[in-house]
N, C-alpha and C positions, 0 to 999 in steps of 0.2 A: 062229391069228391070220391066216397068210394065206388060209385059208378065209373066216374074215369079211369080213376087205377086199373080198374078190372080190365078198362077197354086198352088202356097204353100199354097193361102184359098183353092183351091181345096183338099189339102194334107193335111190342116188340118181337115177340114169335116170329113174325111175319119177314123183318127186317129182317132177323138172325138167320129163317131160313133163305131170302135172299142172300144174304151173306155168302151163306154155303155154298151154295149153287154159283154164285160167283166166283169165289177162290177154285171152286172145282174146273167151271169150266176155264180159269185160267191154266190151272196146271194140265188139264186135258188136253186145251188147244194151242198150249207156249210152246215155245222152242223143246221145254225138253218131256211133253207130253206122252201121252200113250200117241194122238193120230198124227203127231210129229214124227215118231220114230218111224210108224206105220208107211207115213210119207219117204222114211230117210231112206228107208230098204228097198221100196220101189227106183228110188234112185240109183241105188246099188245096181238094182237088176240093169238100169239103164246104164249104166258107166260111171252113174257119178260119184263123188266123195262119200268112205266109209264111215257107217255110225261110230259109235262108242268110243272114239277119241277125244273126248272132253274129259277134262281134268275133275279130278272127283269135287271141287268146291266148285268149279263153275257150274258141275250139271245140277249141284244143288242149288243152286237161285229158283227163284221164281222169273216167270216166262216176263223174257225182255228187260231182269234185273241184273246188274253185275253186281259182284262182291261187295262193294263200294258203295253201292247203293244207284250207280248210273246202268246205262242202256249198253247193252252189246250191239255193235256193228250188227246189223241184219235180224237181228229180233223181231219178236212179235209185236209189233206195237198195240194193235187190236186185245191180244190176247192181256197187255199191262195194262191194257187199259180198264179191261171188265175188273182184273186185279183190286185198280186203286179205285172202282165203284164197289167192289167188295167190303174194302178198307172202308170206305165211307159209309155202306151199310151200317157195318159192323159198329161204328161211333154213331148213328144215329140208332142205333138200337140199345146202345149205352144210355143214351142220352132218354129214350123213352122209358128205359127201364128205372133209371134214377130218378123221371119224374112219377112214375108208377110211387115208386116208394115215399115220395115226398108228398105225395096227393092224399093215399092212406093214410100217413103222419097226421095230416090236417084233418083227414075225417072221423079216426080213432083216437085223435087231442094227445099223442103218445108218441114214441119211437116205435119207426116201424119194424120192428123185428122182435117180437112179443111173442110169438107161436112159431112152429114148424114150416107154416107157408111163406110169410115173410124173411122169415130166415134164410130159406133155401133161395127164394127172391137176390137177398143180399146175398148170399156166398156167390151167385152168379154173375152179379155185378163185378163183383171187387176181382174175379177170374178173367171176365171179358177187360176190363181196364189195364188188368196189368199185361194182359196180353197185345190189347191196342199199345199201352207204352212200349212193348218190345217189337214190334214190327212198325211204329215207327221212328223210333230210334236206329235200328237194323233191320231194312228192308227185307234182307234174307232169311230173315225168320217168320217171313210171312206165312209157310206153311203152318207153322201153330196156328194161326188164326181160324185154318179148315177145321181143323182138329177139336179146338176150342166151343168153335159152334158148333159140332157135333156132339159132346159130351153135355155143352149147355141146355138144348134145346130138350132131351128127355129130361134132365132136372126140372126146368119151368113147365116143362106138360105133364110130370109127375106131382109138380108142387100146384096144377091148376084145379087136374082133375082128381085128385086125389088125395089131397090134404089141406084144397081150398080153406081158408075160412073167413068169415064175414067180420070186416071191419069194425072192433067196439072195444072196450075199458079191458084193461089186463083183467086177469084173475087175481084175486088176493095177495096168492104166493109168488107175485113176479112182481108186483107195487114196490118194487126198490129202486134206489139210484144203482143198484149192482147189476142193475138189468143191463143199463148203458155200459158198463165197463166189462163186466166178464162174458155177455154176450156179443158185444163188437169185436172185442177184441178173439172171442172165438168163430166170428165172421170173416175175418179182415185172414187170419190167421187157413180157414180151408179155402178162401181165395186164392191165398196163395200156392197152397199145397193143388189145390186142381189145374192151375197152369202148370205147375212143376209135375203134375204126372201126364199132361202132354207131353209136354217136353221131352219124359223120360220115357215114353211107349214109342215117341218119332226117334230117340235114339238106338230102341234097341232094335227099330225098323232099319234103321242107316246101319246101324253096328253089324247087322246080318250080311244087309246088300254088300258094304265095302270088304268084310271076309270073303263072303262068293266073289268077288274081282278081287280078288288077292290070289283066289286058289285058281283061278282061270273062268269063272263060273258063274255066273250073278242067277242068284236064287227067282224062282219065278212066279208070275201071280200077285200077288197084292205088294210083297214087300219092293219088287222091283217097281213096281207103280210109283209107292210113296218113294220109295229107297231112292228112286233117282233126284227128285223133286227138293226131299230135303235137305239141311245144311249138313256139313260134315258134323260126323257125332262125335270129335272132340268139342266142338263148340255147341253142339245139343247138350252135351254132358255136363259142360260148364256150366250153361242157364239152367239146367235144371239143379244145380247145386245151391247155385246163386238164389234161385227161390226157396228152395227148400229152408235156406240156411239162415235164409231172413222169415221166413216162418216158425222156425221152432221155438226161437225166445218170443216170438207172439204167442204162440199154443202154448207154451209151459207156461206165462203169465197168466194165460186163460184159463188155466185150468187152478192155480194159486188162488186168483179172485172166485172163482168157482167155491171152492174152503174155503173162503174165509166168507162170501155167501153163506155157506150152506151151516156154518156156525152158528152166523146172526137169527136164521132163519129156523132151522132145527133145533142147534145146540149142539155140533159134533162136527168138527171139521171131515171128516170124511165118516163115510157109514157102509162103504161096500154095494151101494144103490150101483142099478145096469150102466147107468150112463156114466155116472162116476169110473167105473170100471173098464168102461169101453174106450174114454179119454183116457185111460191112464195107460192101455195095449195101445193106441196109438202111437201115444207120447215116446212108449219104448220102441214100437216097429221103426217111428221116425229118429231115435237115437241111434238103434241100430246103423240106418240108412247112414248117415253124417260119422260113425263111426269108422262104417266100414269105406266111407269114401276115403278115410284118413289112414287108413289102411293100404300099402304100396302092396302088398301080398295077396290082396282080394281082388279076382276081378270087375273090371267096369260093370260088366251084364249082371254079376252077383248083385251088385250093388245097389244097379238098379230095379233090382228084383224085387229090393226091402223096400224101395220107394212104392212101388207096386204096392205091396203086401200093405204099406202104411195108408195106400187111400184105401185102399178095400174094408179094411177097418175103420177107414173115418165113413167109408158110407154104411157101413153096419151098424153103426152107433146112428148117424142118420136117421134110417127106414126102420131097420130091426128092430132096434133096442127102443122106438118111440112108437113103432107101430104092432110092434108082436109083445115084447117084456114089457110086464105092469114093472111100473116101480115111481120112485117119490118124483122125476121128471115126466111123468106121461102126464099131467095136465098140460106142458107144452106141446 
């Protein structure tokens, strides 16, 4: 059993970088692509219909989706089509990755999320899930999917090759029932916070692009790539609220069961340990975040700045604070 696990993270790797390479070459070769436009201006030169007259939400669909989740008259069919094998990558990579962790389960006789490797395992999960629930719910939010697998895929080759560990009995000091609750729940909890900082980097990629076409201007190079591609960043900004906002009362829980943890276990509901510490700058950076969105006087881009600043901190605590500071968490 922990031979297969090993092999169906390999199977999944595999499937997520298919994934990529699918959503990319959708957005590459759709309607509203880089070799689409490429295409659009040789027309130009020939006489025909000028580019850039798409309405800001329509050029954000993905290639051959409307708003609505149907087909534009003259779309790319080819190009939705690589699309919706991308989508399906992307759920059968779900789907190897969940049985990775459930094959471990049975080989370590434990939940799988006992150490640093399994963990990162699980946050990666519960990120790619909730981003498959949002693209297919609303098709036009397929871009996060690109996004998604890109951020996922150094996590699982950081978590193979370099914090690997080999299938067997917890250590002493995780032998509790508080493993399953204040560790799920502080899984479940940066799954969510890592779709919501997709979310929140494609918005401030959109927030840029639709300022340059407001001034006369669309910024050029990488942002106009994505910037066309993705959905308008009212409604990026919204999902990334919406996740954020159902992650916090999961991360403040997580970090409550953590104390009351580390009480049973030591004798001190808190003691100033790194990672204690580092859950607790989060917890603020992401107050912050949810403050300042309730804030009419603060800008969007401020705001999404804090959500920024809030993963960087949850991957500091991550890698840093378990792989560089000694403290009462590094036998994890």
């Amino acid at each position: 059993m922990a031979a297969l696990s090993d092999q169906l993270l390999v199977a999944t790797v595999l499937l997520y970088v298919a994934a990529m390479a699918g959503f990319t070459a959708e957005f590459a070769f759709g309607r509203t692509g880089a070799v689409a436009r490429v295409a659009a201006r040789q027309s130009v030169l020939a006489g025909g219909p000028t580019i850039g007259t798409e309405e800001p939400d329509e050029a954000a669909q993905p290639a051959g989706v409307a708003a609505d989740g149907g087909r534009r008259p003259g779309a790319n069919r080819a190009a939705a089509r690589i699309g919706q094998l991308a989508v399906a990558a992307t759920a059968a990579g779900a789907a190897t990755q969940a049985a990775c962790l459930v094959t471990r389960a049975l080989a370590a006789r434990r939940v799988p999320w006992g150490n640093m490797y399994e963990f990162i395992v699980m946050v990666s999960l519960v990120g790619v899930l909730v981003c498959l629930g949002l693209i297919i719910r609303r098709p036009r939010l397929r871009p996060l999917a690109l996004v998604t697998t890109i951020v996922t895929l150094p996590l699982l080759a950081l978590a193979a090759m370099r914090v690997y560990t080999p299938a067997g009995p917890l250590v002493p000091a995780l032998n509790s029932y508080w493993l399953k609750i204040h560790v799920s729940a502080a899984a479940v909890a940066t799954g969510f916070f890592l779709c919501g900082f997709v979310a929140v980097m494609l918005f401030l990629v959109r927030r840029r692009y639709e300022i340059g076409l407001a001034r006369g201007a669309a910024p050029q190079g990488l942002t106009t790539t994505l910037g066309r591609i993705v959905p308008a960043a009212d409604a990026l900004e919204r999902v990334a609220f919406r996740l954020h906002a159902f992650a916090m009362p999961v991360w403040t829980f997580a970090v409550i069961a953590g104390a009351v943890w580390a009480e049973a276990a030591w004798g001190r509901y808190w003691g100033w340990d790194p990672k204690e510490v580092w859950a607790f700058i989060s917890w603020v950076v992401y107050a912050a975040y949810l403050h300042a969105r309730a804030t009419p006087s603060i800008r969007p881009t401020t705001t999404a700045w804090l959500a920024v600043a809030g993963w960087v901190t949850m991957m500091f605590n991550l890698f840093a604070v378990n792989l560089v500071i000694s403290g009462l968490h590094s036998y994890a």
